[in-house]
VMD Tcl script that draws the C-alpha trace (Angstrom):
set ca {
  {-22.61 -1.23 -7.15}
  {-23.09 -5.00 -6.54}
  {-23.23 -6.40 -2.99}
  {-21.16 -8.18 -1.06}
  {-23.60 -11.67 -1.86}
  {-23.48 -10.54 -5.75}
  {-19.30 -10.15 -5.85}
  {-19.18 -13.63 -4.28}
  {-21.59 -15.12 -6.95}
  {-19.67 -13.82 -9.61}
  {-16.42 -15.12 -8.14}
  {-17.45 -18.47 -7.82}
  {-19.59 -18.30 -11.44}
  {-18.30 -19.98 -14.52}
  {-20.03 -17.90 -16.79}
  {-17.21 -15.76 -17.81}
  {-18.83 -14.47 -20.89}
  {-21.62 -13.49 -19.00}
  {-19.44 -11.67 -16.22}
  {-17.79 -10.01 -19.19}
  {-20.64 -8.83 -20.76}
  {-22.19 -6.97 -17.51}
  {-18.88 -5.51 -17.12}
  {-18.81 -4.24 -20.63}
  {-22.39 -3.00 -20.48}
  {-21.15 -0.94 -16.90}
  {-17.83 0.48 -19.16}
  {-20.47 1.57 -22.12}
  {-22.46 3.57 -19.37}
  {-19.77 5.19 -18.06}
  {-17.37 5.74 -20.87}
  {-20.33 5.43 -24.13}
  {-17.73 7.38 -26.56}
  {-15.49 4.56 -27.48}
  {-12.26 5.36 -26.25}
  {-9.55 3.93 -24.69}
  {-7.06 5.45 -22.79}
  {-3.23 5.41 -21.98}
  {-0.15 7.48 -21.08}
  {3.46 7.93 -21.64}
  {5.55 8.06 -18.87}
  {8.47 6.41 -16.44}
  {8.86 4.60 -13.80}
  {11.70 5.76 -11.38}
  {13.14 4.01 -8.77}
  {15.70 6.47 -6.80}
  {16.71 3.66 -4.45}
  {17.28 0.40 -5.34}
  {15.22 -0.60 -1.64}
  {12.55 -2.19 -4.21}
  {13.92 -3.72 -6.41}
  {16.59 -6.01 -4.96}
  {15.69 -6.33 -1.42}
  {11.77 -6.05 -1.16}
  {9.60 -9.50 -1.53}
  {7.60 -7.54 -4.24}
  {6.67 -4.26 -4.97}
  {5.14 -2.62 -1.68}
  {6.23 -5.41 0.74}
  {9.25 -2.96 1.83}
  {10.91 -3.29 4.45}
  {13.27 -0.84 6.33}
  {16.66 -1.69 6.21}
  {19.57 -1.66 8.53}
  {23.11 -2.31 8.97}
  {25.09 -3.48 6.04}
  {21.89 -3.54 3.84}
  {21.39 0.11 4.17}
  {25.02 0.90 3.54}
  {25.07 -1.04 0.23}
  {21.86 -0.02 -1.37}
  {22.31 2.89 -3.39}
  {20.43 6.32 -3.77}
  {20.12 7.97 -7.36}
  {21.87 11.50 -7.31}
  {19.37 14.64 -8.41}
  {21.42 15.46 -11.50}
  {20.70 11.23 -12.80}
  {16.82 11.70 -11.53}
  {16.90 15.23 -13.82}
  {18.26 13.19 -16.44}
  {16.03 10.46 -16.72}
  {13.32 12.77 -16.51}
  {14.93 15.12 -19.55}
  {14.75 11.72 -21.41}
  {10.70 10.92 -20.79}
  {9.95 14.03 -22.08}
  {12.12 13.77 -25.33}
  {9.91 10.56 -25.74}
  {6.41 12.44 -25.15}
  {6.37 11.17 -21.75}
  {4.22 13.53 -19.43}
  {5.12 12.41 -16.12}
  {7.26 10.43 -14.01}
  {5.83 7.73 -11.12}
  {8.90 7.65 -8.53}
  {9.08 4.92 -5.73}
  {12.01 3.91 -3.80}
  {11.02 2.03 -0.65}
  {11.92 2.51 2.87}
  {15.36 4.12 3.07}
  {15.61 5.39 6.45}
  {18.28 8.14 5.80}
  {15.79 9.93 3.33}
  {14.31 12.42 5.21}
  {11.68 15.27 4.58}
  {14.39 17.43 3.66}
  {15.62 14.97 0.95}
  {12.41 14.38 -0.68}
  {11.21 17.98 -1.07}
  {14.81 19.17 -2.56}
  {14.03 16.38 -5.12}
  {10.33 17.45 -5.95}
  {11.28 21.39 -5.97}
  {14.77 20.52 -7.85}
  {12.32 18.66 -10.62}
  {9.95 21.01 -10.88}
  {11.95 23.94 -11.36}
  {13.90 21.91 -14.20}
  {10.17 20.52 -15.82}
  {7.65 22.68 -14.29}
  {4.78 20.70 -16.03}
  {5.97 17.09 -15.61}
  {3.09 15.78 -13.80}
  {4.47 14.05 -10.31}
  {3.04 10.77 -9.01}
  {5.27 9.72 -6.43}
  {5.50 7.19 -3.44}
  {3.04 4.79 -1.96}
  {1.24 4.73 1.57}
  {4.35 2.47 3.12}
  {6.55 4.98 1.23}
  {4.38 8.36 2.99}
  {3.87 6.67 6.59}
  {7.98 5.94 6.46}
  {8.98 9.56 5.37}
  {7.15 10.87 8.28}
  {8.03 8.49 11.03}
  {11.89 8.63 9.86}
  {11.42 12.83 10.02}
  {9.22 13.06 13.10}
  {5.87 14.49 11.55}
  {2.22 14.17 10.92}
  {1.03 11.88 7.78}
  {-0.90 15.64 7.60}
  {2.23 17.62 7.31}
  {4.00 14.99 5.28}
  {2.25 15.24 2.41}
  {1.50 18.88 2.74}
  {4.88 19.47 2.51}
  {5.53 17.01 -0.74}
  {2.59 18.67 -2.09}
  {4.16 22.02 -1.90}
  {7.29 20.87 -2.44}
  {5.64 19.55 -6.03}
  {4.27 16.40 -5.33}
  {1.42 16.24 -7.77}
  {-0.59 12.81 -6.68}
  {0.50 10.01 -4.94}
  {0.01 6.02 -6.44}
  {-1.81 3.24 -5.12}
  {0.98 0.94 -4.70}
  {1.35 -1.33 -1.23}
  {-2.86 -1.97 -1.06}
  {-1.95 -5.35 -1.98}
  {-5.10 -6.34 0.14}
  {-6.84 -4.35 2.13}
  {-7.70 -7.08 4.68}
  {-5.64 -7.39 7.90}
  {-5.78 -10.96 8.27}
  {-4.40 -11.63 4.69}
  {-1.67 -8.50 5.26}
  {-0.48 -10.29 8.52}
  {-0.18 -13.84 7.46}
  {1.53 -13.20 4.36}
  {4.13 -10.64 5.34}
  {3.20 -9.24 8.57}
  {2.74 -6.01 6.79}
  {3.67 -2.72 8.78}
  {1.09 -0.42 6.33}
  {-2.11 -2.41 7.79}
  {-5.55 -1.66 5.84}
  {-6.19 1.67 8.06}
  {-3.27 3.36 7.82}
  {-2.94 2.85 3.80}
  {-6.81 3.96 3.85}
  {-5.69 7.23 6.42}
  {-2.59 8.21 3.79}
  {-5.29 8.28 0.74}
  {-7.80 9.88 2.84}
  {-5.44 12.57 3.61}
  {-3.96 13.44 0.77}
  {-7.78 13.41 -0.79}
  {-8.78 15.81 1.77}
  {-5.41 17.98 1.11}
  {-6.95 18.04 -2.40}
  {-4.67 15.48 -3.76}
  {-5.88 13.10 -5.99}
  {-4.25 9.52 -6.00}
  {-5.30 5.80 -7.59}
  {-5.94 2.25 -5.80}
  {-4.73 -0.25 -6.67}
  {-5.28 -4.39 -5.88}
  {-2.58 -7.36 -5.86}
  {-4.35 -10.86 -5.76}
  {-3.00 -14.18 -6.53}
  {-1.13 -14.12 -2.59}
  {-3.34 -17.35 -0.64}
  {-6.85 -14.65 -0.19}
  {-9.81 -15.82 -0.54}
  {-12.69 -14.26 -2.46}
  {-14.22 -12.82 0.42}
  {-10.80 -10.97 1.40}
  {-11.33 -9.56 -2.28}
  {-14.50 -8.48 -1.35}
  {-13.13 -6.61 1.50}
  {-10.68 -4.49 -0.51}
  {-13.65 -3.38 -3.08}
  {-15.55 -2.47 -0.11}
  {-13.13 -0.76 1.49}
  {-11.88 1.69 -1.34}
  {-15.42 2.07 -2.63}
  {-16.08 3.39 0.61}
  {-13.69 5.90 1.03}
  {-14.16 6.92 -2.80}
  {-17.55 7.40 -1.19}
  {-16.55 9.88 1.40}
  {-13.78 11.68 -0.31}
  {-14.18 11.39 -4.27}
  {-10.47 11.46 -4.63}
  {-9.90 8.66 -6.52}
  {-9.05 8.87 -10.33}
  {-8.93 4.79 -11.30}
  {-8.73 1.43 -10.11}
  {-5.86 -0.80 -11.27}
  {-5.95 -5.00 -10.52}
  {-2.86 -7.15 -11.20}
  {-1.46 -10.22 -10.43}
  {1.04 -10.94 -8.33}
  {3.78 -12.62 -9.85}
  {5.91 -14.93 -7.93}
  {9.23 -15.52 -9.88}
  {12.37 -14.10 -8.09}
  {10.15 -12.40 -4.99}
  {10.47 -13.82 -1.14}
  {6.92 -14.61 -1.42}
  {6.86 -16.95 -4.12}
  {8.30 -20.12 -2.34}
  {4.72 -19.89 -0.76}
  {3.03 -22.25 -3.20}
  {0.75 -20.32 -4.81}
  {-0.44 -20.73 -8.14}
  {0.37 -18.06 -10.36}
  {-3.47 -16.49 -11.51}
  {-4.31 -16.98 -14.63}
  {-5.74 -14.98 -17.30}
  {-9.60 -16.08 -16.45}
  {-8.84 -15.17 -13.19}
  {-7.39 -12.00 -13.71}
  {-10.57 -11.17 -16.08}
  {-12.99 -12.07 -13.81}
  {-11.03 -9.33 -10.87}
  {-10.87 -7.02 -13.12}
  {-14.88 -7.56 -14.60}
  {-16.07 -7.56 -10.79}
  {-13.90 -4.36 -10.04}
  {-15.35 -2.61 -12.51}
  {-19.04 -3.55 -10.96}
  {-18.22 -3.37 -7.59}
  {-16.43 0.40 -7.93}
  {-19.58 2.27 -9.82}
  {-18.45 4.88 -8.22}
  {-14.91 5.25 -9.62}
  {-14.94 6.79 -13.38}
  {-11.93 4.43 -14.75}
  {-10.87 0.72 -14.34}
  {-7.21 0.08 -15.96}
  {-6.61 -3.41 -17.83}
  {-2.69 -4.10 -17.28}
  {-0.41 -5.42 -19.93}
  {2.61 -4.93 -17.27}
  {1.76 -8.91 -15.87}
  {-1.00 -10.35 -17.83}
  {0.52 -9.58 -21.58}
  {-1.00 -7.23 -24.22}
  {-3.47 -10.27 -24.90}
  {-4.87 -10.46 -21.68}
  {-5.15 -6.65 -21.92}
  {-6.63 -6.55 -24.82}
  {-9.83 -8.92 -23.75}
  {-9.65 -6.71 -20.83}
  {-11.44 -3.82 -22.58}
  {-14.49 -5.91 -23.06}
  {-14.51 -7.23 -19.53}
  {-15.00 -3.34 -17.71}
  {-11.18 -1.90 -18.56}
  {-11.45 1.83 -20.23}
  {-7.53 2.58 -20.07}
  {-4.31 0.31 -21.11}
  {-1.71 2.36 -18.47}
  {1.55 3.56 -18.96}
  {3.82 2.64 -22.22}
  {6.25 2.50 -19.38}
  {9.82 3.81 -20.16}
  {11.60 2.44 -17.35}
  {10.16 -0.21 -14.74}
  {12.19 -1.93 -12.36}
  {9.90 -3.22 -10.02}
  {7.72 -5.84 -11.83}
  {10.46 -6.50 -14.12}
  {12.63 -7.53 -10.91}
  {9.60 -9.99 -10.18}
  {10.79 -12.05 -13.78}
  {7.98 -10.29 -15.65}
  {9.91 -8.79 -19.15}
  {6.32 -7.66 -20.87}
  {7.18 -4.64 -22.87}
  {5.47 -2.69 -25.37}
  {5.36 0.73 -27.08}
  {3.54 3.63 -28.16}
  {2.62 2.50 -31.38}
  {1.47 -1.62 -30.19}
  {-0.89 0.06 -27.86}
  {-2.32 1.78 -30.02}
  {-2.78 -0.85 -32.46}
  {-3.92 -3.12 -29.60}
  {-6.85 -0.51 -28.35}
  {-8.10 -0.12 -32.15}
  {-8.08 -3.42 -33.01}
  {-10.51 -4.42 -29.77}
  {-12.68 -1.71 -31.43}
  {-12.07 1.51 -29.62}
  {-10.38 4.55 -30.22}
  {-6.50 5.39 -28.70}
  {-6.26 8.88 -26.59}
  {-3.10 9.77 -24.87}
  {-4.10 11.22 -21.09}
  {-2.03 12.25 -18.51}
  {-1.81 11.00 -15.21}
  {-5.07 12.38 -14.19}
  {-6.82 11.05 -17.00}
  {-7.49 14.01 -18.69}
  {-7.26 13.35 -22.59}
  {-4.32 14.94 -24.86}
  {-4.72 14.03 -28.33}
  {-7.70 12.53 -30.13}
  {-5.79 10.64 -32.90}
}
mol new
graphics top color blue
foreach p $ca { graphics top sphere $p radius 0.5 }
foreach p [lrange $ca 0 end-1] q [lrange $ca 1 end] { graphics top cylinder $p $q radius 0.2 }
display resetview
C-alpha cells in the first residue's frame, strides 16, 4: 500500500510511464498468469428515477408530487423478460438499479428478487447501491441490518458500488448536498460484508475534488476492505458531464492521462483488494486497453443494456468478440467470470 505522502506524489508526478510501470509491476504480483478478465451481463433499470431525473448516476434524489406520478416502474413479467434475453446472449447476471422511488417498498423488492430467482435460479443478482439500500429501508421502516437480510434471502446475491462518488463529506456536500454521506455508504457495505455479502467500490472523479479528497476515498475503502475482506474489485471512472445537472458546473471533463493515472494509483493504494477494473463504459476501448498496463486486470461488463451512463451522452459500446480482441492484443489472455470474479471459460 502507498501512503497518503506517496498517492499525492504520484498525483502531482508527470512521469506517467513510470506510474504505469509500478502499477503494472503491482498487477503482475497479484494476477502473474496473464489474464484478463470480463463478464456478460445487463444493466437494468426498473424505474426510470435514474435515468431522466437524477444529475448522474447515484446523485438520486427522492421524488414527489407530479415527478413521482410520471416516472414509470418496469412490471415483473418485462424485468423476467429482459432477463430471459441476457441469458440467451451468455449473460450470467443482471446489475439492477432504479433510484429512489418512494412507493417501492420491502415488499416490492423481495417479490422481484424471489419472482427472478425462481424463473433463473442461477442468474447471479447484483442489485442496488448504498442510496438505493438506505432508501428501501427508511421508505419501509427497518434496519439497514434487516434490509439487506431480507434482499439477501429474498435472492439478492451482492450489492454494487454505485453512489461512492467520493467518499469525502466536504466534496459530497458542496457538489450535491448528498443524503448517502461517506459513513452511511461505508455502514451499507460494511453490513452487507458482515451478512456475508460480498459487494464492489467504486470511485467517480472529475466533480471539482482535489487530489487529497482522492486520497480520502482510497483510504477509506482500503480500510474497511481491511476490517471486513468483502470486497471483490475496485472500479474508477470519470464522470461525464453532458446532459447531467452537474455539468453546468465548469468542470473539465478528465482526460485519458488523468483517468490512467486514478486508475494506476488505485491499483497501488488498494494492495489489499485482488482486482482493479479498467472501464471502456466512459474512457473508450482505447483508454481501456492502456489500462491493463497501468494496474487494470478486468475490462467489465460487455453490457447488454445501460441506461445510466448512456443518459450522461456517453454511446461507447462494444461486444463480446472486440473485448476479446482488445484484451489479446494488449498481450493477455480473455476469461469470461461472473460477477464474483470467478473464471468460466479459459478460451
Amino acid at each position: 500500500m502507498l501512503t497518503k505522502a506517496q498517492a499525492l506524489d504520484y498525483f502531482r508526478s508527470a512521469d506517467l510511464i513510470g506510474l504505469g510501470l509500478d502499477a503494472d509491476a503491482m498487477r503482475r504480483r497479484l494476477h502473474p498468469d496473464g489474464i484478463v478478465s470480463y463478464i456478460i451481463d445487463r444493466n437494468i433499470n426498473y424505474t426510470n428515477f435514474c435515468t431522466e431525473y437524477c444529475t448522474f448516476c447515484a446523485f438520486y434524489r427522492p421524488l414527489k408530487g407530479k415527478l413521482a406520478a410520471e416516472g414509470y416502474i418496469l412490471d415483473y413479467d418485462t424485468i423476467y423478460q429482459k432477463i430471459a434475453e441476457t441469458v440467451q446472449l451468455g449473460g450470467t447476471g443482471v446489475l439492477m438499479q432504479g433510484g429512489l422511488h418512494p412507493d417501492l417498498k420491502i415488499d416490492w423488492h423481495e417479490k422481484m428478487l424471489r419472482g427472478i430467482k425462481q424463473r433463473f435460479p442461477y442468474v447471479h443478482l447484483h442489485c442496488y447501491s448504498a442510496s438505493g439500500i438506505i432508501a428501501i429501508a427508511e421508505y419501509s421502516g427497518l434496519t439497514i441490518r434487516d434490509t439487506i437480510a431480507r434482499l439477501r434471502d429474498a435472492g439478492l446475491d451482492s450489492i454494487p458500488g454505485g453512489g461512492a462518488e467520493i467518499l469525502d463529506d466536504e466534496v459530497r456536500y458542496r457538489i450535491a448536498r448528498l443524503k448517502c454521506l461517506t459513513d452511511d455508504w461505508l455502514n451499507v457495505h460494511r453490513t452487507a460484508h458482515q451478512l456475508g455479502m460480498r459487494t464492489t467500490a467504486t470511485m467517480m472523479f472529475g466533480v471539482g475534488e482535489t487530489f487529497e479528497h482522492r486520497i480520502n476515498h482510497l483510504q477509506r475503502i482500503y480500510d474497511l476492505q481491511e476490517e471486513t475482506g468483502g470486497f471483490t474489485a475496485f472500479i474508477p471512472w470519470s464522470f461525464q458531464p453532458k446532459n447531467t445537472a452537474l455539468g453546468g458546473r465548469g468542470w473539465d471533463e478528465a482526460t485519458a492521462v488523468e483517468y490512467l493515472k486514478v486508475l494506476a494509483i488505485s491499483r497501488l493504494f488498494l494492495s489489499n483488494f485482488l482486482n482493479v477494473q479498467s472501464s471502456w463504459v466512459t474512457q473508450g476501448l482505447k483508454v481501456c486497453q492502456l489500462g491493463l498496463r497501468f494496474g487494470g486486470n478486468d475490462v467489465g461488463s460487455v453490457m447488454i443494456e445501460e441506461n445510466v451512463v448512456r443518459s450522461a451522452g456517453v454511446t461507447n459500446c462494444t461486444t463480446e468478440e472486440e473485448l476479446r480482441h482488445m484484451i489479446r492484443d494488449a498481450g493477455f489472455r480473455p476469461v469470461q467470470r461472473d460477477t464474483l470474479y470467478r473464471t468460466y471459460f479459459l478460451n
